[in-house]
KEMAR-344226 format. One record per residue: x, y, z of N, C-alpha, C in turn. Coordinates in steps of 0.2 Angstrom, whole numbers, padded with zeros to 4 digits, always signed. Layout:
N
XYZXYZXYZ ...
//
This chain:
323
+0331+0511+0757+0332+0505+0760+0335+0500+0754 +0340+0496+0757+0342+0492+0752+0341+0487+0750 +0341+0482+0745+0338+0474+0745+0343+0471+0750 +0341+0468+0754+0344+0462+0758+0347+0456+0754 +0355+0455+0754+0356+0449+0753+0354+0441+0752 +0354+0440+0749+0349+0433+0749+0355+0426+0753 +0353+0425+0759+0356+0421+0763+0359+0413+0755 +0366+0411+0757+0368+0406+0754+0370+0405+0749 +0367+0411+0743+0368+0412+0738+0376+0412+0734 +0380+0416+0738+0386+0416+0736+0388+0409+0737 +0387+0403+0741+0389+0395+0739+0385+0393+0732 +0382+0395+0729+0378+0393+0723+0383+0392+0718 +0387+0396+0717+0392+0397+0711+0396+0392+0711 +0398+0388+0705+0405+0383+0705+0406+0384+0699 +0411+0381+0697+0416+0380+0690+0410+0378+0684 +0409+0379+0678+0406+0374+0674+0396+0378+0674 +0396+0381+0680+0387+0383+0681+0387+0389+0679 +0382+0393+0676+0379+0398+0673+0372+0403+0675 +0374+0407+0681+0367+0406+0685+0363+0414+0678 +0357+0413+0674+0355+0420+0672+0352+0422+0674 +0350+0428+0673+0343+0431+0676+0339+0436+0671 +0334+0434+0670+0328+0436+0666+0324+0441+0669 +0323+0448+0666+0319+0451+0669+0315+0456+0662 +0307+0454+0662+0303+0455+0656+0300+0463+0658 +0301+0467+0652+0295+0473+0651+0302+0478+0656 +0308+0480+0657+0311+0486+0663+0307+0490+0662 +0305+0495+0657+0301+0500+0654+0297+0502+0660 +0292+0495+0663+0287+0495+0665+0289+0495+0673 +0293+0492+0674+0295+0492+0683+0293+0495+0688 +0294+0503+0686+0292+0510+0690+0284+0511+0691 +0279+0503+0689+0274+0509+0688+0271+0504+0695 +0276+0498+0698+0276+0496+0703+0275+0497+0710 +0282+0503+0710+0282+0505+0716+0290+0510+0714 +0293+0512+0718+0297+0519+0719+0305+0513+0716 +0307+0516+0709+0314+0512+0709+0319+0515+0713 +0324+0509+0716+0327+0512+0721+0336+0516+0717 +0335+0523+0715+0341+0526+0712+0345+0528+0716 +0344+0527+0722+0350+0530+0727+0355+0524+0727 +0354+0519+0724+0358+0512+0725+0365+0514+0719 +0362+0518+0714+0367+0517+0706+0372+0524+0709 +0379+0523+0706+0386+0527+0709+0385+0532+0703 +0388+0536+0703+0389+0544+0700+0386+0542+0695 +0393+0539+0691+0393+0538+0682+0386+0535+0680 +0382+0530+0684+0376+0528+0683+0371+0532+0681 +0372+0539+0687+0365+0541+0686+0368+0547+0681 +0374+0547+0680+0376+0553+0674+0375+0551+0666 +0375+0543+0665+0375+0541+0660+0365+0541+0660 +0362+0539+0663+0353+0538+0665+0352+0546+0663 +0354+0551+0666+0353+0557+0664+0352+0560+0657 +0359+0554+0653+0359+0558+0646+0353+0554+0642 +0350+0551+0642+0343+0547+0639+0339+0552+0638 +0336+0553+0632+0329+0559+0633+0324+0555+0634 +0325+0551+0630+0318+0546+0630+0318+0542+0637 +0310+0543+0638+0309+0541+0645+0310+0531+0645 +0307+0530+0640+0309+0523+0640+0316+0519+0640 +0319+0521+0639+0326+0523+0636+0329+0522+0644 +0328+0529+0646+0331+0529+0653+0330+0524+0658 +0322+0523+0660+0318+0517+0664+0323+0512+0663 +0323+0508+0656+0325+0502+0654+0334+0503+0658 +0338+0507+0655+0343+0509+0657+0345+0508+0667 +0341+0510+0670+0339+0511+0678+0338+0505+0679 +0334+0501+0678+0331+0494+0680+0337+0490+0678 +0339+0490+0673+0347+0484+0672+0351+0484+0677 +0351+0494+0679+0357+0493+0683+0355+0493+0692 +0350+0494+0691+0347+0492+0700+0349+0484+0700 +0344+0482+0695+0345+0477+0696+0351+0471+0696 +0356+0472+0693+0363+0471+0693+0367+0470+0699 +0368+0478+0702+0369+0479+0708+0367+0473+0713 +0358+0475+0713+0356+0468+0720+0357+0463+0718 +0357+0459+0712+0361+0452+0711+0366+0451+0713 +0372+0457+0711+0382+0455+0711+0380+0457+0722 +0376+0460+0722+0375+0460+0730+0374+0457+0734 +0369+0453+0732+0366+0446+0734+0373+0440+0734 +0376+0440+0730+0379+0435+0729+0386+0435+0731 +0389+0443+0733+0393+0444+0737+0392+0445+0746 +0386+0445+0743+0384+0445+0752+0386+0453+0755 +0385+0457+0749+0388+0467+0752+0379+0470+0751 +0381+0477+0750+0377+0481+0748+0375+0485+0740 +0369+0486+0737+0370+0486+0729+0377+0492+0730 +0376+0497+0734+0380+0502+0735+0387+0502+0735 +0391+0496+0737+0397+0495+0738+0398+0492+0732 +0396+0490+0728+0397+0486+0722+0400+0489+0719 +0409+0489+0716+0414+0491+0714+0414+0488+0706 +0414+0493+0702+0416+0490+0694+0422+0494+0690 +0425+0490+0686+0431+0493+0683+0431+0489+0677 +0437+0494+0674+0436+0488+0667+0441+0482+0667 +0442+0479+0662+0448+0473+0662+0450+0478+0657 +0457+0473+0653+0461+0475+0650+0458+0474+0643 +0459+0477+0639+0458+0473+0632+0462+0468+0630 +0461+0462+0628+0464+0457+0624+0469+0459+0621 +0467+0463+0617+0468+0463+0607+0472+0470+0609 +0473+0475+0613+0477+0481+0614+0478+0481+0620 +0477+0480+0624+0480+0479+0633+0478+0484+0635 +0475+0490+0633+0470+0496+0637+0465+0494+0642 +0464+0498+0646+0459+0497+0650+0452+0499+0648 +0452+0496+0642+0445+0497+0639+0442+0488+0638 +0443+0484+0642+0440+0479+0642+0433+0478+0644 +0430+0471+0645+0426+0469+0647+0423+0471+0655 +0419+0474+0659+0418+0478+0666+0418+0468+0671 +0422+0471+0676+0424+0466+0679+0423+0469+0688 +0422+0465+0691+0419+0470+0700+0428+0469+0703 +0426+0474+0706+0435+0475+0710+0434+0471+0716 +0441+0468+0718+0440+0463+0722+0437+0456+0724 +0434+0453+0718+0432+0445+0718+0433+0443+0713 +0433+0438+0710+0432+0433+0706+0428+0431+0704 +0420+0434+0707+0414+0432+0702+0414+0437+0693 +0412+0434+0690+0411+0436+0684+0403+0439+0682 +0403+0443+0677+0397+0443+0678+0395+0448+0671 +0389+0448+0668+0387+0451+0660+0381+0454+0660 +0379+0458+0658+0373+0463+0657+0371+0464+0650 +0365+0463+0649+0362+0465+0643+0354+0466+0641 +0353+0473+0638+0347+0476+0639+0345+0478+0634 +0338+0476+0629+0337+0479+0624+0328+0480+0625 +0325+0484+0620+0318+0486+0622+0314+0479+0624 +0313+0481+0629+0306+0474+0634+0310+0469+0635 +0320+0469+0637+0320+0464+0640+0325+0467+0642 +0329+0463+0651+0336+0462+0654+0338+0456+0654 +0344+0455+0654+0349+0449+0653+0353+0450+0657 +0354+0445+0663+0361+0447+0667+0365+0440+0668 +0368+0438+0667+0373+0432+0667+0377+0434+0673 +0380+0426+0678+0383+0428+0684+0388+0421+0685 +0393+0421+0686+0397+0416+0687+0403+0416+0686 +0407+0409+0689+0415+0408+0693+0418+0410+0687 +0417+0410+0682+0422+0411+0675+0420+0419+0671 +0424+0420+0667+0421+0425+0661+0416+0422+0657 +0410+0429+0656+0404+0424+0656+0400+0433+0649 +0398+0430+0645+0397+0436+0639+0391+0433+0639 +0384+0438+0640+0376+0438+0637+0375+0443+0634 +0369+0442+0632+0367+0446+0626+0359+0445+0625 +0356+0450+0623+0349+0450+0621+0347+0454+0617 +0343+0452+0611+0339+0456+0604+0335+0456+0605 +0329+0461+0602+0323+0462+0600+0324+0459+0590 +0320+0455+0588+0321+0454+0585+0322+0460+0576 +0327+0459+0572+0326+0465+0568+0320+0464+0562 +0321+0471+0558+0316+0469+0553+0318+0468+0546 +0317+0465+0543+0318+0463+0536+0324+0467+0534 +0324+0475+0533+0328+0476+0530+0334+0478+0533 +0335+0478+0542+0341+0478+0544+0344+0470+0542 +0341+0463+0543+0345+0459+0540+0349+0458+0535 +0346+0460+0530+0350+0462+0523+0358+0470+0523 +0356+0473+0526+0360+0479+0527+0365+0477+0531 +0363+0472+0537+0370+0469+0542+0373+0461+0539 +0371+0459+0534+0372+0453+0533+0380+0451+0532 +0386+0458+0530+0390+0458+0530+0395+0458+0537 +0391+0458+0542+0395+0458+0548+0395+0450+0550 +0392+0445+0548+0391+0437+0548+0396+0434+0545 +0398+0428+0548+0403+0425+0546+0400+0423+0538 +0403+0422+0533+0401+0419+0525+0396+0415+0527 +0399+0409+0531+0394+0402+0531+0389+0404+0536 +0389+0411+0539+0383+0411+0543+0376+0415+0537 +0381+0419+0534+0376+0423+0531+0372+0416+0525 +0376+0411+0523+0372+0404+0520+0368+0403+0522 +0367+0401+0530+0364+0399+0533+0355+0404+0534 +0358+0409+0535+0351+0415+0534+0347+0416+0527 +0351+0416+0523+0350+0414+0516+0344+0407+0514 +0347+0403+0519+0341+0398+0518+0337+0398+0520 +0337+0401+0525+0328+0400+0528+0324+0405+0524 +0318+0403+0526+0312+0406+0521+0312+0416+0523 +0310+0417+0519+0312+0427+0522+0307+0428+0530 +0303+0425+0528+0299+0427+0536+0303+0424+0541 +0307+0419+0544+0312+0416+0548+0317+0419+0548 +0320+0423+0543+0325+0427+0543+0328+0433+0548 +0324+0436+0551+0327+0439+0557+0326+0435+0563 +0324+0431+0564+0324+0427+0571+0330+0425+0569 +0332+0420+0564+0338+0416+0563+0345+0422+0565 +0343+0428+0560+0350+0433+0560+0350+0436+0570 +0346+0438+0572+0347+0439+0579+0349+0433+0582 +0347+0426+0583+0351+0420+0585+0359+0422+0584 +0360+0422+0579+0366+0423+0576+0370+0430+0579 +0368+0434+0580+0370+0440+0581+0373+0440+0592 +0364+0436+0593+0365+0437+0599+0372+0430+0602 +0371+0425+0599+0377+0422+0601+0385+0424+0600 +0384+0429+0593+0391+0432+0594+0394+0437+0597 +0388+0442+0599+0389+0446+0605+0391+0444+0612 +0388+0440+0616+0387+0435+0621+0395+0434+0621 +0398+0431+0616+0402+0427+0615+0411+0434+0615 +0408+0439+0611+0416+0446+0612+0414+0447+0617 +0408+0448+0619+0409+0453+0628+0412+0449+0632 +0412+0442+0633+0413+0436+0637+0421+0438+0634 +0423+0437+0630+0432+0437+0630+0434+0446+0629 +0430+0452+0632+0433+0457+0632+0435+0460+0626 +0434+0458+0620+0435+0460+0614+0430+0465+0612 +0423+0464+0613+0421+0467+0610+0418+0468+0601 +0412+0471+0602+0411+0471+0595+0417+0475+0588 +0417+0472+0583+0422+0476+0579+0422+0474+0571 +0426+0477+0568+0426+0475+0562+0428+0466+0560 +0431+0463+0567+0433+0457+0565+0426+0452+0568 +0420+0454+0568+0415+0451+0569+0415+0443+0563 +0413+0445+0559+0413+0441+0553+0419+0436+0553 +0421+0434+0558+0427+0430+0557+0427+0426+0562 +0422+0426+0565+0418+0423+0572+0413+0419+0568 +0414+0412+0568+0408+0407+0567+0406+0404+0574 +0399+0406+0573+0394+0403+0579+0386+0400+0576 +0387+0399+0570+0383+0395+0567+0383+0385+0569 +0377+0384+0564+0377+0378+0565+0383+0375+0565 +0382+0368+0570+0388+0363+0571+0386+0358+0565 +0392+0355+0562+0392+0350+0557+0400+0346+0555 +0398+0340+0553+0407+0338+0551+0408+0346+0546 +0406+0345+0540+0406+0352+0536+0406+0360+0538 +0406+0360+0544+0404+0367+0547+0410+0371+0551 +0414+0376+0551+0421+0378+0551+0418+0377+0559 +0425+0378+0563+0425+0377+0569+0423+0383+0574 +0419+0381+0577+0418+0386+0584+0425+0389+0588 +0426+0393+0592+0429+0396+0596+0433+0392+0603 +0437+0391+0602+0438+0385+0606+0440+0388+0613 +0438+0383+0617+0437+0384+0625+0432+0389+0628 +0426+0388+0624+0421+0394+0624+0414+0390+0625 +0409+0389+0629+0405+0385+0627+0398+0394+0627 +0394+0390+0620+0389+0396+0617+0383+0394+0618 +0379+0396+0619+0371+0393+0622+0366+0399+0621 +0360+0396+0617+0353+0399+0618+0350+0400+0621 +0348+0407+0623+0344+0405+0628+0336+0409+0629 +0332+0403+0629+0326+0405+0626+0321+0412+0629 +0317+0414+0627+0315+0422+0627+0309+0422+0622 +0304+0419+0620+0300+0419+0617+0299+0421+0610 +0296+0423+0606+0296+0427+0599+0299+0432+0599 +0299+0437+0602+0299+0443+0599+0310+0445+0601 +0311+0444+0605+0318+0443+0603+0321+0436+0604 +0329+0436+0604+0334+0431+0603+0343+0433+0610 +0342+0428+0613+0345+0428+0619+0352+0423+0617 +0358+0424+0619+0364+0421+0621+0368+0422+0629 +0370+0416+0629+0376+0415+0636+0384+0411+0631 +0389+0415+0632+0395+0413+0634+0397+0412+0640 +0401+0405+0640+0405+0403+0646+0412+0401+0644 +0418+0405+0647+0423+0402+0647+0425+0394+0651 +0423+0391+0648+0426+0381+0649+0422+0379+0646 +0422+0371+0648+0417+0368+0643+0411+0367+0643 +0410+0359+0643+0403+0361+0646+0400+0364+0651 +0393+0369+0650+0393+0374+0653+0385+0372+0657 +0382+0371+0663+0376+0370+0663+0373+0377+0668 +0368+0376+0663+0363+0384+0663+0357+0383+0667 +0357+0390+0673+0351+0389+0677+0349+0395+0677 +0339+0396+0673+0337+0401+0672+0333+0405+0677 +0334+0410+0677+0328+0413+0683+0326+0419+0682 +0317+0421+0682+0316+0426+0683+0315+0430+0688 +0319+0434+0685+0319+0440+0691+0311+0447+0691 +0307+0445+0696+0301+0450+0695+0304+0458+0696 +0299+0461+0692+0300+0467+0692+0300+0471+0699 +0298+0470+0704+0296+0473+0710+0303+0471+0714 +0309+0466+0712+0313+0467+0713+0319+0474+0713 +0317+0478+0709+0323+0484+0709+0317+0490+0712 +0313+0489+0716+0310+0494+0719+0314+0495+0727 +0312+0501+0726+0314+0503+0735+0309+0498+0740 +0316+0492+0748+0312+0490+0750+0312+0483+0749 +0311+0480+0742+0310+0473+0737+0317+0467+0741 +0316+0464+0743+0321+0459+0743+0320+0453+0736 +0327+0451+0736+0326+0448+0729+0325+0441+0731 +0322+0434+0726+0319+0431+0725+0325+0426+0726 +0325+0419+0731+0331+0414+0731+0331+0414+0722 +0337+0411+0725+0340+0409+0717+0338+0399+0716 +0332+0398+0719+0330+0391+0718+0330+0389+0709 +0332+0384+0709+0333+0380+0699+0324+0379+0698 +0324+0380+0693+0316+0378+0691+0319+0374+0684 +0316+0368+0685+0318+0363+0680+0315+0366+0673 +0312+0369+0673+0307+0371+0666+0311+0375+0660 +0315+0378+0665+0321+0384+0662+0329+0383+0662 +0330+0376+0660+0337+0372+0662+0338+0370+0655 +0344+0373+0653+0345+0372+0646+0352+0368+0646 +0355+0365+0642+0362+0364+0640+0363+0364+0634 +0368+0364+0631+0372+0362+0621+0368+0370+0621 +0370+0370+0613+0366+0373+0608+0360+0372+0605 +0355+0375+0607+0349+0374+0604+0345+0380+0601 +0343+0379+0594+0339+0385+0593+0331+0385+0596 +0332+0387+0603+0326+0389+0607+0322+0392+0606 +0323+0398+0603+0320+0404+0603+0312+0401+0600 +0309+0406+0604+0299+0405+0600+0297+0398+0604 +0299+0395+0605+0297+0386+0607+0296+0388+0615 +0298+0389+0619+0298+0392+0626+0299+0398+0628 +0296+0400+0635+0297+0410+0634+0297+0409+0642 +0305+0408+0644+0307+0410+0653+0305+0413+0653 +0304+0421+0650+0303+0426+0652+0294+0430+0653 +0290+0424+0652+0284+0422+0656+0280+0428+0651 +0282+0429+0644+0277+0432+0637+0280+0433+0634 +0279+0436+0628+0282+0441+0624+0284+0447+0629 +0288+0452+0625+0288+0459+0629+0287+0465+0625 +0286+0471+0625+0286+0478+0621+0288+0484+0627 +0286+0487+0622+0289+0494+0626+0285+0497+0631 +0283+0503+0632+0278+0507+0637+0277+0508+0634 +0267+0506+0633+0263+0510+0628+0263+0518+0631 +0261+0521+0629+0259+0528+0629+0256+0531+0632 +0248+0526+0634+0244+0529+0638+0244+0526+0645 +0251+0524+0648+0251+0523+0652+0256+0526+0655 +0253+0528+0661+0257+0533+0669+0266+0532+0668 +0270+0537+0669+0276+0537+0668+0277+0535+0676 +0281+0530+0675+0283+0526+0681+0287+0531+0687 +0285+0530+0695+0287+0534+0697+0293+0531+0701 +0299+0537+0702+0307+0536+0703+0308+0539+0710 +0313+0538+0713+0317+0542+0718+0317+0550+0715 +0321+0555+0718+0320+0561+0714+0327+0560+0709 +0321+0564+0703+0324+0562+0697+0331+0566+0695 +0336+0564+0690+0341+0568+0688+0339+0576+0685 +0343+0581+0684+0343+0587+0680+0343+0589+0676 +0347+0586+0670+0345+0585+0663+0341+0583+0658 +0336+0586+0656+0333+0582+0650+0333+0585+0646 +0339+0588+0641+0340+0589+0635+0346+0586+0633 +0349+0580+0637+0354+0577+0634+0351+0574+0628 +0359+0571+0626+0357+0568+0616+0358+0562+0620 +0350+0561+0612+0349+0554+0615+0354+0548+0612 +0352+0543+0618+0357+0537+0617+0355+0531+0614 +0357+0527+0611+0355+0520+0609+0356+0513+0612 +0352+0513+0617+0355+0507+0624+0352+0502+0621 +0348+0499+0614+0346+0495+0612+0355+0491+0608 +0357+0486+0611+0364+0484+0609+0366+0481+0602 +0362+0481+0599+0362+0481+0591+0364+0482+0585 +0360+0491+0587+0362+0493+0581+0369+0499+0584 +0371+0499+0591+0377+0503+0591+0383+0497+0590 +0380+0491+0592+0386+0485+0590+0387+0484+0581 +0382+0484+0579+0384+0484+0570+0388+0489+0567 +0383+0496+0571+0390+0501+0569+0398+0500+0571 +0398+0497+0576+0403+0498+0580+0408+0491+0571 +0406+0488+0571+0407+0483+0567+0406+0485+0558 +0406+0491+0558+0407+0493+0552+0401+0494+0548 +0396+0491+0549+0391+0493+0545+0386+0500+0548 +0385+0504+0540+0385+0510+0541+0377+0510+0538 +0372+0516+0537+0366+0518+0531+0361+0514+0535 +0361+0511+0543+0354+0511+0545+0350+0519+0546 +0344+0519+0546+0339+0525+0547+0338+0526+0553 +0333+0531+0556+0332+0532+0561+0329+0526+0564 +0322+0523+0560+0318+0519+0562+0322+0512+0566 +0330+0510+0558+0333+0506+0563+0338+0506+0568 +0341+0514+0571+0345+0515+0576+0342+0516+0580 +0335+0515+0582+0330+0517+0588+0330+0524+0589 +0333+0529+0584+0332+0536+0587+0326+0540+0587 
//
């Protein structure tokens, strides 16, 4: 059974609005009730298949159920008809762009790291992103993917603030290449999204970049192509990607309504705690019938550290590529 359309929702959308959606702990979703996998197309449950790691995979499942029943919702179809392809790339014309739905004009961004989802939805090209905060010493190891006056800026803060600051930093640069199709790469560091000041090189023009808050443990960004952009947060409950779940209107809560730039992080948490992983001693969540392989190589759906690599920097260890 599939989530039912949320009546109205597709009028919600206009030029300038930024609808997100927050969804805490995917890890843990399954332990709710039956996730619905018969909604994800081949390549979904071929890419969910290659995960060893059970956490890994859940988190992976939950992004993309959940995906589906929003771009569903808001099109007014089924998660199942929901068509994805890529755009073009900017920088080479390939069809290795940014993933774009066949046939509309909504826009729309996915991002998933341990103990959180991030899904961005709107009339324009629209880049999110979310961290799990790093630790001391991948700051220093990736400092060279930062624009110079970014990596100053890290440099100043006292060492204990230093990876919140650098994930700030990271997440809004992400946010911002998946939003223009580009994608992460060696020309990272030539992106300022640091602070604004008369003295501070110029931001990305016709971009507007925004924080968006998630408590301590990680650091969230939304790009939006125009200008001012205004932002309406919502949590999405877990029992939403279950078999059965209808999703939750998309009503505004003033509490989670952000605009500019603000370093939010730690001061407010949309996402209603902290988050972590699946502890250990608790029940593996239970699925649809499951896929056939579990001795694929494992993958690294934490966007981080395969975005640093992708960026040139090399000599993280296991503990920091998540393997």
């Amino acid at each position: 059974m599939s989530a039912r359309p949320t009546p109205g929702v597709a009028h919600r959308l206009r030029p300038g609005l930024l609808h997100l959606w927050l969804l805490p702990e995917p890890e843990t979703a399954g332990l709710h009730g039956i996730l619905a996998l018969r909604e994800l197309d081949d390549a979904e449950r071929v890419r969910a298949d290659a995960f060893r790691r059970s956490a890994d995979r859940e988190r992976y499942v939950v992004a993309h159920i959940a995906l589906r029943r929003l771009l569903a919702a808001y099109l007014r179809a089924s998660p199942r008809d929901i068509a994805f392809e890529r755009a073009l790339c900017p920088r080479c014309g390939a069809p290795h762009g940014r993933p774009v739905l066949v046939g509309t004009d909504t826009h729309f961004s996915l991002s998933h790291s341990r103990g959180a989802v991030l899904i961005g939805v709107a009339c324009s090209p629209v880049g999110v992103d979310v961290q799990r905060l790093p630790r001391p010493g991948r700051v220093e190891a990736c400092a060279a993917t930062l624009h110079p006056e970014e990596r100053r800026e890290v440099e100043e803060c006292a060492p204990r603030d230093r990876p919140a600051a650098f994930a700030r930093l990271w997440a809004r640069k992400e946010a911002y290449l998946k939003g223009t199709g580009v994608g992460v790469g060696g020309w990272t560091s030539e992106v300022y999204l640091g602070r604004e000041g008369p003295d501070t090189p110029p931001r990305p023009a016709g971009w507007t970049v925004l924080d968006v808050p998630w408590g301590r443990s990680h650091a969230a960004a939304a790009a939006l192509r125009e200008g001012a952009a205004r932002l309406v947060v919502h949590r999405l409950p877990s029992e939403a990607v279950l078999v059965g779940a209808e999703l939750p209107a998309p009503e505004e809560d003033a509490r989670f309504r952000a605009t500019g730039l603000a370093d939010a992080a730690g001061t407010h948490d949309a996402a209603g705690g902290t988050s972590s992983g699946l502890p250990p001693d608790r029940p593996r969540p239970r699925t649809e019938p499951t896929f056939g392989r579990t001795n694929a190589r494992t993958h690294d759906v934490d966007p981080g550290p395969d975005a640093l690599h992708a960026a040139g920097v090399t000599g993280l260890g296991p503990a920091e590529r998540g393997a």
